[in-house]
C-alpha positions, 0 to 999 in steps of 0.5 A: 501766486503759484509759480514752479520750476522748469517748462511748466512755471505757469502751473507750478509743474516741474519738467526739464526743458525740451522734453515735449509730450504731456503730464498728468496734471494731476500730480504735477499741478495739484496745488493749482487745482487746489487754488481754484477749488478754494477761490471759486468752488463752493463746498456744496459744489457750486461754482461761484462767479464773484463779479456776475452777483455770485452767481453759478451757470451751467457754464462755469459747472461745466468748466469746474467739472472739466477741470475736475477730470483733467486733475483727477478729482472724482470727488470735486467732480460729483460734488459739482455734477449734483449740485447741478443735477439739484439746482439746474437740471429742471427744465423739461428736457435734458438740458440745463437752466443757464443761471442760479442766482443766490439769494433769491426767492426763486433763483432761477427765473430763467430757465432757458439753456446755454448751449455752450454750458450744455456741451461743456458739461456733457463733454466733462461727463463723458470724461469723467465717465472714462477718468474715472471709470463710471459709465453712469456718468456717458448716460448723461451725456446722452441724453444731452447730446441728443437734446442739443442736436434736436434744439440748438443746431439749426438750418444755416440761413445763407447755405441750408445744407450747413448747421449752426449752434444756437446759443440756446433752445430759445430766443436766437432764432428770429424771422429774418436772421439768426443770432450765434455766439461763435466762442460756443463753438468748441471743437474738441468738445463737440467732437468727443461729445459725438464720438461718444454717444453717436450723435454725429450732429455735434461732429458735423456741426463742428467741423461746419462751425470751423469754416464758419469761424474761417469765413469771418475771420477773412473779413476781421476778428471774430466778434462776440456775436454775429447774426446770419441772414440769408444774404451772410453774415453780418455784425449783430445787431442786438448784442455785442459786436466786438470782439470781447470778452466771450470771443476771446475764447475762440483761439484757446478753443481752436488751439485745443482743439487742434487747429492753432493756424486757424485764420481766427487765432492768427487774427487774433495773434496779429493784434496781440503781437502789436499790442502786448508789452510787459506792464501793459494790459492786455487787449480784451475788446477789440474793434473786428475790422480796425483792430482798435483796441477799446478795453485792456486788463492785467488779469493773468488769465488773459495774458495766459491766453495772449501768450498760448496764442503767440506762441502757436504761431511762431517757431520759439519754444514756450509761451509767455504765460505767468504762473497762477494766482487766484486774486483774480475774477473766476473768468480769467483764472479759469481761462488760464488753466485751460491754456495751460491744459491746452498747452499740455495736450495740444503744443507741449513746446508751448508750455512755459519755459 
């Protein structure tokens, strides 16, 4: 377990307390990068998912490269940007294959896109692209951006003058509704993606994913997926309609994005303030409407998330997020690292004190 002194304990990073603002992480909290880098990065670049079958998505590369930028290692991050560019950039389109499975004779027998791994990928390159002054890097993400305005940003069903992100190219788009998973939508990535390369779709659809996010969350939690009609929204029918482990992500999205009061993350910090005690797991599937909690882990990853979402809401200074430890699936640990990065760049009196 990493730990530190002072207001950023979560990260090992050392800062007298009360002095809000951000740090460069990467000389404040190299030895957590380092952690990371060595549970869950390969030397090849491959970012490895131990519990999905050692597999590596366009997801977690996007996340790795993300981090790479924040911690200011070029060399981590073009080692994981080729690795990708090999092994999941051979669709016909600029987009990425979703999935590389080792061992197999053909690992990638999927070859469809996850839009979310899409934009967190191009968003790392458009900040590498800055972080560590390589303008080849935005060419990149041009194409990218393009590619998903033209095939995962779709009609609404129910309100034709507004856009949803589809969570792929194919697939989510049916006769009668269409299938979104609302923790793809992430804000700031969507935005500086845009600002970046001028496609203005990504703004656009951010701002209406926001709302969208909003309506739901009038009604409950938001879930992992919800199908639109043209009557609205509704529980979907074929995936997951809890709220789980994907949409667990949509607080720490909102609040890195800038929005800690939107009504998405105070339901959910609703149910944390109920439900998390110390030495009890925390809430990782939950009923939408009941609030019936049906899953809980000791993962730090999700406390880390319970705690910046807290602490969003409420006047008191620092967020209860335990120091870092790689004896964790990939999933949470890295969950964990962007509460303390959304911390850091978004509500500095939340990082820990």
């Amino acid at each position: 377990m990493i730990s530190g002194l002072g207001a950023v304990a979560g990260l090992g990073l050392a800062r007298p307390a009360l002095s809000f603002g951000t740090v460069d992480l990467a000389g404040a909290a190299m030895p957590v990068w380092n952690s990371w880098k060595a549970a869950y990065l390969a030397s090849d670049g491959r970012v490895i998912d131990g519990v999905q079958r050692d597999a590596s998505h366009s997801e977690g590369q996007g996340y790795g490269m993300v981090l790479a930028t924040v911690f200011g290692d070029a060399a981590s991050f073009q080692s994981m940007f080729q690795w990708t560019e090999r092994n999941l950039a051979i669709r016909p389109d600029p987009l990425l294959a979703w999935r590389w499975l080792p061992g197999q004779g053909n690992p990638v027998p999927d070859r469809n896109n996850a839009s979310d791994g899409d934009l967190f990928y191009a968003w790392a390159l458009v900040r590498a692209a800055q972080r560590f002054e390589n303008r080849s890097y935005l060419a990149r993400a041009q194409e990218i951006a393009q590619a998903l305005a033209e095939k995962c940003i779709a009609p609404r069903p129910d309100a034709t003058d507004q856009t949803v992100f589809l969570p792929a190219a194919f697939g989510f788009t049916h006769d009668t509704h269409v299938t979104i998973n609302p923790s793809y939508y992430m804000p700031v990535a969507m935005r500086e993606l845009a600002a970046a390369t001028g496609v203005s779709a990504l703004a656009i659809c951010a701002q209406q994913g926001e709302a969208l996010l909003a309506q739901i969350a009038a009604e409950g939690l938001v879930p992992d997926w919800i199908d639109i009609t043209a009557n609205g929204v509704r529980g979907a029918q074929s995936l997951s309609p809890n709220a789980g482990y994907e949409a667990l992500r949509v607080p720490l999205f909102m609040i890195w994005s800038r929005v800690p009061q939107h009504p998405a993350v105070q339901r959910m910090v609703a149910v944390y303030e109920r439900t998390v005690q110390p030495g009890i797991g925390v809430p990782t599937v939950i009923e939408p409407l009941s609030g019936v909690v049906l899953e809980t882990s000791a993962d730090m990853g999700y406390q880390a998330l319970a705690g910046l979402a807290m602490c969003s809401g409420r006047k008191s200074l620092g967020a209860t997020i335990p120091p870092f430890t790689p004896n964790q699936p990939y999933y949470p640990a890295t969950l964990q690292l962007f509460a303390m990065i959304a911390a850091n760049e978004t509500l500095p009196e939340c990082v820990p004190l």
